[in-house]
PAZAPA-4460 file (N, C-alpha, C; in steps of 0.05 Angstrom, whole numbers, plus 32768, in hexadecimal, padded with zeros to 4 digits):
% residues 274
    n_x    n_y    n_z   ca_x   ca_y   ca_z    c_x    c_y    c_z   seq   type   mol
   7F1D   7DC8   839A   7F29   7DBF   8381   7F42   7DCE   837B     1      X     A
   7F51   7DB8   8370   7F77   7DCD   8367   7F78   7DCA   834D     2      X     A
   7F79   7DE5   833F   7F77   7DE6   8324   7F94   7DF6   8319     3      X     A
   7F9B   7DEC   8304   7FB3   7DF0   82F5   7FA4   7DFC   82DB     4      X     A
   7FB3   7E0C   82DE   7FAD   7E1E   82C3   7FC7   7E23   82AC     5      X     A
   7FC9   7E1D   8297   7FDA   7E1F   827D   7FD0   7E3C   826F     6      X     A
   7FE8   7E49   8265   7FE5   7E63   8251   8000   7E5B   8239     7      X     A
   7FF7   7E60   8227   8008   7E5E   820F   800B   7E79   8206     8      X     A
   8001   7E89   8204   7FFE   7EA7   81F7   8000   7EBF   8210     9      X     A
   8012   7EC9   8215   8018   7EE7   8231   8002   7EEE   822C    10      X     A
   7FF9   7EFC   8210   7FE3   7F14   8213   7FC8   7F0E   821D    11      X     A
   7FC3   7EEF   8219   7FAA   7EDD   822F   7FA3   7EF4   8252    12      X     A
   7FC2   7EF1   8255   7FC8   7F01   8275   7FB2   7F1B   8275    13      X     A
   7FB5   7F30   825E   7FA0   7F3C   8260   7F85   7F43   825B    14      X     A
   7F79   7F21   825B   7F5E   7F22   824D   7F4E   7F1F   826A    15      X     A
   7F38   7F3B   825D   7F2B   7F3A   827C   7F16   7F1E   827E    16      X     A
   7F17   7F0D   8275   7F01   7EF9   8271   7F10   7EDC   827F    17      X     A
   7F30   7EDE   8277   7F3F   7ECA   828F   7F41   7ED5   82A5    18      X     A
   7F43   7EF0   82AB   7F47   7F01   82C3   7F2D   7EF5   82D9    19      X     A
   7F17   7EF7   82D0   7F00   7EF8   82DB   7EFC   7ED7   82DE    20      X     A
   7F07   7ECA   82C9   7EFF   7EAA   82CE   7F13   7EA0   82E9    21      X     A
   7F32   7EAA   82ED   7F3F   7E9E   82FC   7F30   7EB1   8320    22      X     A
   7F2E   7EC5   831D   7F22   7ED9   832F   7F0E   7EC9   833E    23      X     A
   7EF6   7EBC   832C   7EE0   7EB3   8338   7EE1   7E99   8346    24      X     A
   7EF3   7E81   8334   7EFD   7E6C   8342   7F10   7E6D   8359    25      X     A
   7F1C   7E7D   8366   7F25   7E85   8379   7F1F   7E98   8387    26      X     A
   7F03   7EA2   837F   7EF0   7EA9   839D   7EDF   7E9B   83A2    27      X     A
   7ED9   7E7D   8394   7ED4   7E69   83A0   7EE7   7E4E   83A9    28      X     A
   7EF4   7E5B   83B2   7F0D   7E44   83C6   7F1A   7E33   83B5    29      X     A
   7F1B   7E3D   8392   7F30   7E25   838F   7F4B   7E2E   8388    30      X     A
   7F5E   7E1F   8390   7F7C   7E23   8391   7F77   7E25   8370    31      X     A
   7F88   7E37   8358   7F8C   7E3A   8346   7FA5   7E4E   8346    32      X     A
   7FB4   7E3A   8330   7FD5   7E47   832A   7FE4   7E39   8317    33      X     A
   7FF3   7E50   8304   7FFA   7E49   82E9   800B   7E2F   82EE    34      X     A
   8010   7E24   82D3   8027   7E11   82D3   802B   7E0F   82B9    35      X     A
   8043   7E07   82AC   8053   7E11   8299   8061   7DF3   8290    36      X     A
   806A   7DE5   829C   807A   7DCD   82A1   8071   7DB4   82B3    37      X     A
   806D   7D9D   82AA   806C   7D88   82BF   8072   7D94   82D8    38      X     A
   8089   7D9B   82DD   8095   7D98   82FA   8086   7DB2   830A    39      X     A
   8072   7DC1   82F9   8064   7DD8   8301   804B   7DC7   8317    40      X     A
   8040   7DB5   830A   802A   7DB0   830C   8030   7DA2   8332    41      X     A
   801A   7DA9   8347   8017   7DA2   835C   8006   7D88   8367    42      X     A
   8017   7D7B   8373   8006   7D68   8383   7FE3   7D6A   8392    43      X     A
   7FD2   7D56   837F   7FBA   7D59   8380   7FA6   7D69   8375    44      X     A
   7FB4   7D75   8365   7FB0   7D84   8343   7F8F   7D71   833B    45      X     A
   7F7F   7D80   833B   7F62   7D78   8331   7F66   7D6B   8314    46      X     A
   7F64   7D8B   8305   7F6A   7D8E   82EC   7F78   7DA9   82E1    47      X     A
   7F7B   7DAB   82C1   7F86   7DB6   82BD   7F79   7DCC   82AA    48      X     A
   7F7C   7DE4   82A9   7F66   7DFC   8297   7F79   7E07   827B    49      X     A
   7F70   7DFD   8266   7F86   7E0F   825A   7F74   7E1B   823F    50      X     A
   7F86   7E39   8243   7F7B   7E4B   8247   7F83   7E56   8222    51      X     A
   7F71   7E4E   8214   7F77   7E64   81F9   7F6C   7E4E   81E4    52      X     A
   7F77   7E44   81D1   7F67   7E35   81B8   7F72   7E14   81B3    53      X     A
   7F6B   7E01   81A3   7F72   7DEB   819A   7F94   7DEA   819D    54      X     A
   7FA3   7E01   8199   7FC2   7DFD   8193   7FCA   7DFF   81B4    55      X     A
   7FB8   7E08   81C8   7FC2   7E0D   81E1   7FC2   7DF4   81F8    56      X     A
   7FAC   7DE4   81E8   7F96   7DD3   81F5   7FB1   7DBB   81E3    57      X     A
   7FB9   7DB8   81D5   7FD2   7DAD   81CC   7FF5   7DAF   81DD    58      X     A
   7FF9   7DBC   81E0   8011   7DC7   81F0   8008   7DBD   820E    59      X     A
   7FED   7DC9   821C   7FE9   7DBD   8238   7FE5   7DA0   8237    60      X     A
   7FE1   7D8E   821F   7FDC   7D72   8223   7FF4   7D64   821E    61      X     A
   8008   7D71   821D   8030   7D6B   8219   803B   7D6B   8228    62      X     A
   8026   7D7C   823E   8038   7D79   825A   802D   7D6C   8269    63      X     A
   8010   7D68   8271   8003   7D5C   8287   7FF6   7D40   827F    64      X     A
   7FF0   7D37   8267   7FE4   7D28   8260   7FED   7D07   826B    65      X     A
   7FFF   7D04   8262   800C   7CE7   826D   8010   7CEA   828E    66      X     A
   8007   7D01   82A1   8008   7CF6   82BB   7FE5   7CF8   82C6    67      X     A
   7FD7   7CF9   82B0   7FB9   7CED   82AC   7FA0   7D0A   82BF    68      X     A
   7FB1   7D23   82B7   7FA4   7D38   82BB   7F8F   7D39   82AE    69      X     A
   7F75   7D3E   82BC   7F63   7D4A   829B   7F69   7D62   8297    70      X     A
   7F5D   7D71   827B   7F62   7D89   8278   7F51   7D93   8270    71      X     A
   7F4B   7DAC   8277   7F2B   7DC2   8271   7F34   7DD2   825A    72      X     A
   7F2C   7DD3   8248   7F2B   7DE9   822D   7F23   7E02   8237    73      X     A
   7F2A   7E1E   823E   7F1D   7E39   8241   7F24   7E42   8221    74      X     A
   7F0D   7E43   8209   7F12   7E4C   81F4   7F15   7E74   81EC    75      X     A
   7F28   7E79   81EB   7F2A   7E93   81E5   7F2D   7EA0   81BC    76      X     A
   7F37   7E82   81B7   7F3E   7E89   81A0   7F2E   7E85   818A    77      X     A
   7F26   7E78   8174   7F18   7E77   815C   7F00   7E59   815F    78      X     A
   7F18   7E4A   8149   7F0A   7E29   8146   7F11   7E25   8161    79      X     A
   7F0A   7E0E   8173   7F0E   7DF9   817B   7EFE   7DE4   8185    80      X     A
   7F05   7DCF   817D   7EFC   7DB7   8186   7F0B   7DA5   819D    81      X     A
   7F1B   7DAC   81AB   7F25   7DAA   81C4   7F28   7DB8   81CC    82      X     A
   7F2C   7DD3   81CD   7F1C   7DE5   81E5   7F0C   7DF0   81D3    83      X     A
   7EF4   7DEF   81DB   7ED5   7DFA   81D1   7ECC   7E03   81E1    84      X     A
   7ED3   7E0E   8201   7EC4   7E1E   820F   7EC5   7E37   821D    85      X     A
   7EAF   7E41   821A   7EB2   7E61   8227   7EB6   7E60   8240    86      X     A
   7ECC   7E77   8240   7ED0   7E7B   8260   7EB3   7E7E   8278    87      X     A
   7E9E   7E84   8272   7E93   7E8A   827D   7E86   7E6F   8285    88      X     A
   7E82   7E5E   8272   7E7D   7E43   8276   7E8B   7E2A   8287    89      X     A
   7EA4   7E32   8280   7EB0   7E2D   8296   7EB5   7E29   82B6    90      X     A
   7EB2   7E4B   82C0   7EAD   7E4F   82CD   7E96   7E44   82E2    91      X     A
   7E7E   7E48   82D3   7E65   7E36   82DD   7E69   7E25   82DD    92      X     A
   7E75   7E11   82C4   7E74   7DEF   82D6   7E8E   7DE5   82EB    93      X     A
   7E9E   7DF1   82F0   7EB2   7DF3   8308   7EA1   7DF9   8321    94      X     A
   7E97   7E0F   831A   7E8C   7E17   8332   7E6D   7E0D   833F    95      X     A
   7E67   7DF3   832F   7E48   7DE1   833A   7E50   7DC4   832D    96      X     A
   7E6C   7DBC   832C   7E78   7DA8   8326   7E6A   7D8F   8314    97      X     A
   7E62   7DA3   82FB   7E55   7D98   82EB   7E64   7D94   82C9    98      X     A
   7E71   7D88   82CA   7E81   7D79   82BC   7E88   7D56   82AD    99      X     A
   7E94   7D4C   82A4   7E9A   7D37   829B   7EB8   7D34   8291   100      X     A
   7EC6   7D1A   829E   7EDE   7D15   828D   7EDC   7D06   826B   101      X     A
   7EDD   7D10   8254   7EEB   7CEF   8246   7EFD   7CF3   8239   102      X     A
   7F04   7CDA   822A   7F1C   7CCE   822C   7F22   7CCF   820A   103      X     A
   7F3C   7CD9   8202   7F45   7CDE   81EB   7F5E   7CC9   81E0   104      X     A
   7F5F   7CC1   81CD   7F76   7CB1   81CB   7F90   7CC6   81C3   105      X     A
   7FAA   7CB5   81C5   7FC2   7CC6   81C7   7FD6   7CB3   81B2   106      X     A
   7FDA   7CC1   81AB   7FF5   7CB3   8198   8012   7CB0   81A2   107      X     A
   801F   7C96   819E   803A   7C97   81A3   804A   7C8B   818F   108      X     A
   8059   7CAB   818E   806E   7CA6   8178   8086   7CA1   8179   109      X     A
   8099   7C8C   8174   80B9   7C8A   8171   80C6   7C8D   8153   110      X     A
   80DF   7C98   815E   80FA   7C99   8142   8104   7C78   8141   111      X     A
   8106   7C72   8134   8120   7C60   8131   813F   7C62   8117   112      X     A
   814A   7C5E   811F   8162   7C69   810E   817C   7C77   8114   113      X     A
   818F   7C77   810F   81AA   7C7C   811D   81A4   7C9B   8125   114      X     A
   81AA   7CA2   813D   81A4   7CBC   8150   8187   7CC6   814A   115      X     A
   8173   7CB8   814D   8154   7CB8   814A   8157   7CC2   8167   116      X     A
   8165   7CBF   8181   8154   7CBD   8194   8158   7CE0   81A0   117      X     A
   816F   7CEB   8197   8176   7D03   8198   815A   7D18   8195   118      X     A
   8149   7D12   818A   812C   7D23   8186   8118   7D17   819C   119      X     A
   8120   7D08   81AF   8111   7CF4   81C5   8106   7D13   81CB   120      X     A
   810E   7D29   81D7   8100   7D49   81E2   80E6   7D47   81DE   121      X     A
   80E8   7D47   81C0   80C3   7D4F   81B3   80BA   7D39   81B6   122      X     A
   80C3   7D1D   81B6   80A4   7D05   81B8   80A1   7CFC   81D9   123      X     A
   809A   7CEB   81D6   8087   7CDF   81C3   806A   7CE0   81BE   124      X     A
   805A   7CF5   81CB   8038   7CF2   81CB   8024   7D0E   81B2   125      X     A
   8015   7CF9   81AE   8006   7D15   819F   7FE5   7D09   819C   126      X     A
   7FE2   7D21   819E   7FC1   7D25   819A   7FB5   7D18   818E   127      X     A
   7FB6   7D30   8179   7FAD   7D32   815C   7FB6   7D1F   8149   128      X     A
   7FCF   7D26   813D   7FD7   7D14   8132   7FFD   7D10   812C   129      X     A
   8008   7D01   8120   8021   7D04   8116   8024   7CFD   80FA   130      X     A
   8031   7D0E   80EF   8035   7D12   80C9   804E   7D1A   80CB   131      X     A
   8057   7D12   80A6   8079   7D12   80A7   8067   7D26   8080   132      X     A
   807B   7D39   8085   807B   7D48   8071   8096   7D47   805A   133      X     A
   8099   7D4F   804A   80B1   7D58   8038   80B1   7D74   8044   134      X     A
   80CC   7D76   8046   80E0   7D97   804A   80F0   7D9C   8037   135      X     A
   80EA   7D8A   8026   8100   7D97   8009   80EF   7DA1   7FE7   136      X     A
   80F5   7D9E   7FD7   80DF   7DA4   7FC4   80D5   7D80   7FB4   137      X     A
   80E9   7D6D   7FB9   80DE   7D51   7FAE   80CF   7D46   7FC3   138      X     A
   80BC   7D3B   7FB1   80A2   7D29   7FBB   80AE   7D09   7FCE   139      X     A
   80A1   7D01   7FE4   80B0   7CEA   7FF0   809D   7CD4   7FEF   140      X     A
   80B2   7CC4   7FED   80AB   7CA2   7FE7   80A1   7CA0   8003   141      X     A
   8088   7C97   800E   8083   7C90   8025   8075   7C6D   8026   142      X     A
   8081   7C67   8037   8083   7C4A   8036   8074   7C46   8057   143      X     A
   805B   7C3F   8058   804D   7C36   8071   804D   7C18   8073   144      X     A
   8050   7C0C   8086   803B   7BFA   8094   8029   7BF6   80A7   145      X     A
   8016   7BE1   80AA   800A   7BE3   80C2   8007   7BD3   80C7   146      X     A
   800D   7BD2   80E5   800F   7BAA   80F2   801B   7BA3   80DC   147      X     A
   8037   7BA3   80D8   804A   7B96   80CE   803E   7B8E   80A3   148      X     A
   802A   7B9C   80A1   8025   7B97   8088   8023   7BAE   8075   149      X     A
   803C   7BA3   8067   8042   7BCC   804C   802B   7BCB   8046   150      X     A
   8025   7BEA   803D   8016   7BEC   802F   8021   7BFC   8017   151      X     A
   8010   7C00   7FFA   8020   7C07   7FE0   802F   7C29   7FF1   152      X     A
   804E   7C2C   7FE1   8057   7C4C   7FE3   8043   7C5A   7FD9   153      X     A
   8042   7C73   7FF0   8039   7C8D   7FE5   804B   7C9D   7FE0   154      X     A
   803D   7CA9   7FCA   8050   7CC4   7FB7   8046   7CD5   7FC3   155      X     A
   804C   7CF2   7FD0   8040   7D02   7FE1   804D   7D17   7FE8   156      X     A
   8047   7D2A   7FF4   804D   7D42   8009   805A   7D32   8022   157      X     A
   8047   7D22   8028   8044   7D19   8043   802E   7D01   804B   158      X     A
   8035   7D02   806C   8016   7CE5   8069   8016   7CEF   808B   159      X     A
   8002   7CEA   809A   7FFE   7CF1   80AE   7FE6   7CDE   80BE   160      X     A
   7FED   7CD6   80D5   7FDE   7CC0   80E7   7FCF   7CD0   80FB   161      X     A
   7FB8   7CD4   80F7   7FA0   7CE1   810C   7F90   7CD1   811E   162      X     A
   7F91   7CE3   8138   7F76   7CCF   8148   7F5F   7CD9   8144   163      X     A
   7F4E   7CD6   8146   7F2F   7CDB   8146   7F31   7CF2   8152   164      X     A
   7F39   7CFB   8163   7F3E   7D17   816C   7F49   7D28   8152   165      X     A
   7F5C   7D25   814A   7F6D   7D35   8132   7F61   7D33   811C   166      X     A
   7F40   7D20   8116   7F35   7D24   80FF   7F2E   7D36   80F3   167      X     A
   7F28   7D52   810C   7F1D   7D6A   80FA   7F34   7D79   8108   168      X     A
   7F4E   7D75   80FE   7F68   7D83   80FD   7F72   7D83   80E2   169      X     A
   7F8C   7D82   80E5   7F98   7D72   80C4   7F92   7D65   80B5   170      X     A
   7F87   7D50   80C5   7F7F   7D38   80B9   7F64   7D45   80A6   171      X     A
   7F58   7D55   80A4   7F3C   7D65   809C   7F47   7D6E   8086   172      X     A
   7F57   7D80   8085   7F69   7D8F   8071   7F6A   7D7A   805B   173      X     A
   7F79   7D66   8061   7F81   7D5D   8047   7F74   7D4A   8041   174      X     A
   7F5C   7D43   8048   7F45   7D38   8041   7F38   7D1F   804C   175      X     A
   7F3B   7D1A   806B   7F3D   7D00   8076   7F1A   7D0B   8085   176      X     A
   7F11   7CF0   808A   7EFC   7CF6   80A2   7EFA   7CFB   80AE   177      X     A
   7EDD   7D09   80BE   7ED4   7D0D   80CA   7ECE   7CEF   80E5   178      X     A
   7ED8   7CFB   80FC   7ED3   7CE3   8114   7ECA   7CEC   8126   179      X     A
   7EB6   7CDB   8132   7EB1   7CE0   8154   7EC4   7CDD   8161   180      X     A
   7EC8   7CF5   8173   7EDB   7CEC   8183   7EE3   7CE1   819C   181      X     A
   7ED2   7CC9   8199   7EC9   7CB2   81A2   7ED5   7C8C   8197   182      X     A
   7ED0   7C9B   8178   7ED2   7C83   816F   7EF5   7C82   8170   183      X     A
   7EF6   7C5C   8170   7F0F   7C56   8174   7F23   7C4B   8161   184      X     A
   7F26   7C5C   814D   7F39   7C61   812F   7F48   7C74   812D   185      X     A
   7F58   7C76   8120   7F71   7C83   8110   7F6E   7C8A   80F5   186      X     A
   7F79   7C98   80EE   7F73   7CA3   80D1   7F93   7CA8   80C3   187      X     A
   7F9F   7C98   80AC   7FA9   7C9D   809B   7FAA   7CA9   8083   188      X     A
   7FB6   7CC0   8082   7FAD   7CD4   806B   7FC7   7CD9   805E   189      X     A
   7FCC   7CD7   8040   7FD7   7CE8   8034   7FD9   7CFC   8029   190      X     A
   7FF8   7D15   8027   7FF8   7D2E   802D   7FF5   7D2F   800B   191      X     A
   7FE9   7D3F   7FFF   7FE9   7D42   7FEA   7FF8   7D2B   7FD6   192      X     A
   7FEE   7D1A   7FCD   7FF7   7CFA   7FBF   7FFB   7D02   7FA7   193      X     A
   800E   7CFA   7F97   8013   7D05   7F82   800A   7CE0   7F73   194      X     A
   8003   7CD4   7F7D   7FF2   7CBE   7F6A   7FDA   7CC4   7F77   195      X     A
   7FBD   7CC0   7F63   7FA6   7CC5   7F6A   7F97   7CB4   7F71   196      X     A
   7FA0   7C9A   7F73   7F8A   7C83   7F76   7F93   7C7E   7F99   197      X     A
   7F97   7C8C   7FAC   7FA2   7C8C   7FC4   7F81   7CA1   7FD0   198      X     A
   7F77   7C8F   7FEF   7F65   7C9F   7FF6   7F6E   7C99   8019   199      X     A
   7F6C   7CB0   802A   7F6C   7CA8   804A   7F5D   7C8A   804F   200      X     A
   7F72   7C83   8063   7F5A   7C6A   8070   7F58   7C6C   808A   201      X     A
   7F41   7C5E   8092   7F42   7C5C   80B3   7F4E   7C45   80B7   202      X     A
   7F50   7C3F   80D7   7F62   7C23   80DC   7F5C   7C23   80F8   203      X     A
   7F64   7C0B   8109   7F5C   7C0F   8121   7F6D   7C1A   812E   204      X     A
   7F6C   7C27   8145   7F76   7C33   815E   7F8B   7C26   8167   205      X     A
   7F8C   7C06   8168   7F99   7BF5   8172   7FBC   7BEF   8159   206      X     A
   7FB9   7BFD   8141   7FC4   7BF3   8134   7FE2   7C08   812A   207      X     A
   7FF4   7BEE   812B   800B   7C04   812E   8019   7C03   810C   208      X     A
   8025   7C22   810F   8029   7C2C   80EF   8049   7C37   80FA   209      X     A
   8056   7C27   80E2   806E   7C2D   80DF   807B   7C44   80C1   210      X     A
   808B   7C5B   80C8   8085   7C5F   80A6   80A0   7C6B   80A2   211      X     A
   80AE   7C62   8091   80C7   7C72   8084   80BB   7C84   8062   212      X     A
   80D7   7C92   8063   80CF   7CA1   8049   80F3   7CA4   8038   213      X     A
   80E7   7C9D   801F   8103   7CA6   8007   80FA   7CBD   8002   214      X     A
   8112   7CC2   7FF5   810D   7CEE   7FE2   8121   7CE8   7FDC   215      X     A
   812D   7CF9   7FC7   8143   7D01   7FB5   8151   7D16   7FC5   216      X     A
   8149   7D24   7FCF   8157   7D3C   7FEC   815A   7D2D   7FFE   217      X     A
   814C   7D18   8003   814C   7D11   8022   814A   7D1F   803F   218      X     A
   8139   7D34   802F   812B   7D44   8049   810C   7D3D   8050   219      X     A
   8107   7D40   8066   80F0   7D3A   8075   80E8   7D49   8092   220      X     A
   80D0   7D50   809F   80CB   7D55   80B3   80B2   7D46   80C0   221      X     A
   80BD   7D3D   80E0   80A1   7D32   80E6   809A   7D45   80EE   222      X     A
   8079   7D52   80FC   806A   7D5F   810D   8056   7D49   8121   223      X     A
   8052   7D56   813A   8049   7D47   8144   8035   7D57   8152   224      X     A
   801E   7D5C   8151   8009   7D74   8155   801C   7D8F   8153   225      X     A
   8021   7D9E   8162   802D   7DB8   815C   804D   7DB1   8161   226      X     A
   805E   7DA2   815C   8072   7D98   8161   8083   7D86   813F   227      X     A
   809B   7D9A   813A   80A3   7D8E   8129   80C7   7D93   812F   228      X     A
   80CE   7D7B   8119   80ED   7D69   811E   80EE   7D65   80FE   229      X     A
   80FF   7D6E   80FB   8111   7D5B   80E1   8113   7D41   80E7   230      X     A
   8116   7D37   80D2   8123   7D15   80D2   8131   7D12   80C1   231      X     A
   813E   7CF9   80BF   8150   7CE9   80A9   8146   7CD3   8094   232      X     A
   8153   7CD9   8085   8141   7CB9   806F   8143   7CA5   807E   233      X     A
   8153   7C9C   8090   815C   7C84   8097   8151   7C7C   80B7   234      X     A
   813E   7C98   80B5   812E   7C8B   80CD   8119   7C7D   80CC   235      X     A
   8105   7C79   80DC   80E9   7C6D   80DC   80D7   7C76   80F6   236      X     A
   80BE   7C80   80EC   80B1   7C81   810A   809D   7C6D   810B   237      X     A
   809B   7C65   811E   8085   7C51   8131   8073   7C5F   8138   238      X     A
   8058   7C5A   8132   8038   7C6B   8145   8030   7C58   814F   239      X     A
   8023   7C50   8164   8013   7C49   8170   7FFE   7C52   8189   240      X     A
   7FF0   7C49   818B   7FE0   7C51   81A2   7FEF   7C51   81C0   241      X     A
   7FEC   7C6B   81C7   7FF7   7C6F   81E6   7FED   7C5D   81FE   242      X     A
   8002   7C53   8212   7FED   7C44   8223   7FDA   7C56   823E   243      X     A
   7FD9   7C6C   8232   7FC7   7C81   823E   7FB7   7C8D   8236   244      X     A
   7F9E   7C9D   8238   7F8D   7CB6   8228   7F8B   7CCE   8236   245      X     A
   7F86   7CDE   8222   7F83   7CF8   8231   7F6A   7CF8   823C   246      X     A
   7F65   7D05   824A   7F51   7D0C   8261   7F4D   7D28   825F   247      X     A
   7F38   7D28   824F   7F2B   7D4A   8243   7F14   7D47   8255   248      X     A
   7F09   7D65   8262   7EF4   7D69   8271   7EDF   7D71   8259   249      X     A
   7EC4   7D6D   8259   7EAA   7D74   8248   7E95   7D80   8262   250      X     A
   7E97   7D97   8252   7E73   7DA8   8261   7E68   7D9A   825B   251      X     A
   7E4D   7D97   8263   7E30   7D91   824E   7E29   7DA0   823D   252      X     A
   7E31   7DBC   823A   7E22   7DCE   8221   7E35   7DC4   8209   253      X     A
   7E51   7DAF   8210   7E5E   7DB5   81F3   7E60   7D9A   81F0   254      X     A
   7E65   7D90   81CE   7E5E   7D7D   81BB   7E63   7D7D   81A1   255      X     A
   7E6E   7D62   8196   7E83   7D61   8185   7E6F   7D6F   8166   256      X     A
   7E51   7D65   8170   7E4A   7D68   8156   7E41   7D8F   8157   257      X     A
   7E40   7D96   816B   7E36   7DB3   8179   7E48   7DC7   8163   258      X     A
   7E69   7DBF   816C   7E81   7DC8   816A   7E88   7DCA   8148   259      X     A
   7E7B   7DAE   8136   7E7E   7DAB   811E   7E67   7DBC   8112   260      X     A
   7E5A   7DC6   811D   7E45   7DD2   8109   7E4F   7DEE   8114   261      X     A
   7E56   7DF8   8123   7E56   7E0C   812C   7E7A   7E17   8126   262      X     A
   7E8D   7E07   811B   7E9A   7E1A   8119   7EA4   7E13   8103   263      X     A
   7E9E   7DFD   80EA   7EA6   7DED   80DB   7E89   7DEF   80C1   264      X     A
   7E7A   7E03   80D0   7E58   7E00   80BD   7E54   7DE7   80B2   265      X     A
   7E59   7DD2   80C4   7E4F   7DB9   80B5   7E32   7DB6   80B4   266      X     A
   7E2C   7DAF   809A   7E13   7DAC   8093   7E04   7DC7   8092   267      X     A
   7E11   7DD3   8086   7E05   7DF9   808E   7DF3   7DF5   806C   268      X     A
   7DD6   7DFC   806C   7DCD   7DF8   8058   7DB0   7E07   805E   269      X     A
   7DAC   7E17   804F   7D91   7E2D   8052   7D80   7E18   8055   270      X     A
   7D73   7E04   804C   7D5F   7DED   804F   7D63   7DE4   8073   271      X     A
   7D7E   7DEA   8086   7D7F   7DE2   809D   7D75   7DF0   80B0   272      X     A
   7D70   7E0B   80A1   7D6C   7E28   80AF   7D49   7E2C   80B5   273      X     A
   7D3D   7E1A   80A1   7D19   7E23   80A3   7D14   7E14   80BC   274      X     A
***
């Protein structure tokens, strides 16, 4: 097996727990070696290991994802729900090839608008999700549609388009659902709404959201999982569903609902405990 391994963080380099994970997979015969960049990654490339928390497991799916790599979570860091696993876990199911691929949906985002394409660098794909914030101190007119049908302006911070993956991301924060991440929906949420009769909705997977924004500054920023760009009033972005998915590897010890109780105390209640 040829394994590509991702690091986002140097000081990773001296954790004896990657030391020992890359050590052991290559005293059992498999080719393993960093990569940094698309043009890193080698012909016949298994998969890909990356190595530290949810923001790392983000950055390695920017590079490899659209040429339909899977990717292994090694969790070193806190929360995560895309990489949720211990190195040591790891290790074992590499090494008795006991594993599973599935399949994550991906977002694709475009600018439209005079020199929109000049930010082409950072898109078009994301995880989690993509949201357009205010960068100035006035609140912005956000004007959605979907499948070609407005829906009323939001008064807001912001508004942000999540996949079922990015439900227990951002989209959590500012008060959107909880999804399997399985199921095949999107989640529209507004960033702090300064009208109150506004609640997140779901929508299907299949359905494409166009959204400009007014302000009195006429400042704005999109983000796009760990990825952010200014914009112009006079732009517009397009979301839709990517014509690809990511390809995340699953142990059997780990699980969406495992992961939610365990690092999110969902449902944590002394009555759960007897």
């Amino acid at each position: 097996m040829k394994i590509g391994y991702f690091i986002l963080k140097d000081e990773l380099r001296e954790d004896p727990r990657m030391a020992s994970l890359l050590k052991d997979l290559e005293g059992a015969t498999f080719e393993v070696y960093e990569i940094r960049t698309k043009a890193d990654v080698r012909p016949e490339t298994d998969l890909v290991l990356s190595m530290g928390g949810d923001g790392t497991f983000l950055s390695a799916a920017h590079v490899v994802a659209d040429i339909g790599l899977p990717i292994l979570g090694v969790n070193f860091g806190r929360i995560g729900f895309l990489c949720e696993n211990r190195p040591e876990a790891v290790r074992d199911a590499l090494l008795e090839g006991n594993f599973r691929i599935e399949y994550r949906t991906v977002l694709n985002a475009t600018l439209k608008g005079p020199e929109a394409r000049r930010t082409i660098g950072m898109l078009p794909y994301s995880v989690n999700e993509v949201a357009l914030h205010r960068s100035g101190s006035s609140v912005l007119g956000i004007h959605v549609s979907i499948d070609g049908e407005p829906l009323p302006t939001y008064w807001a911070d912001g508004i942000l388009v999540a996949t079922s993956s990015g439900s227990t991301a951002y989209s959590l924060s500012v008060g959107g659902p909880i999804c399997m991440p399985d199921t095949k929906v999107l989640v529209l949420a507004p960033v702090a709404p300064h009208n109150l009769n506004v609640r997140p909705i779901v929508i299907p997977e299949s359905a494409k959201v166009d959204i400009s924004f007014e302000s009195r500054d006429g400042r704005a920023t999109m983000s796009m999982d760990n990825r952010v760009v200014e914009i112009q009033p006079d732009w517009a972005i397009h979301i839709e569903m990517a014509q690809f998915s990511l390809k995340r590897v699953r142990l059997p010890e780990s699980g969406f609902v495992k992961a939610l109780t365990s690092r999110l105390f969902w449902g944590e209640d002394m009555r759960n405990n007897e």
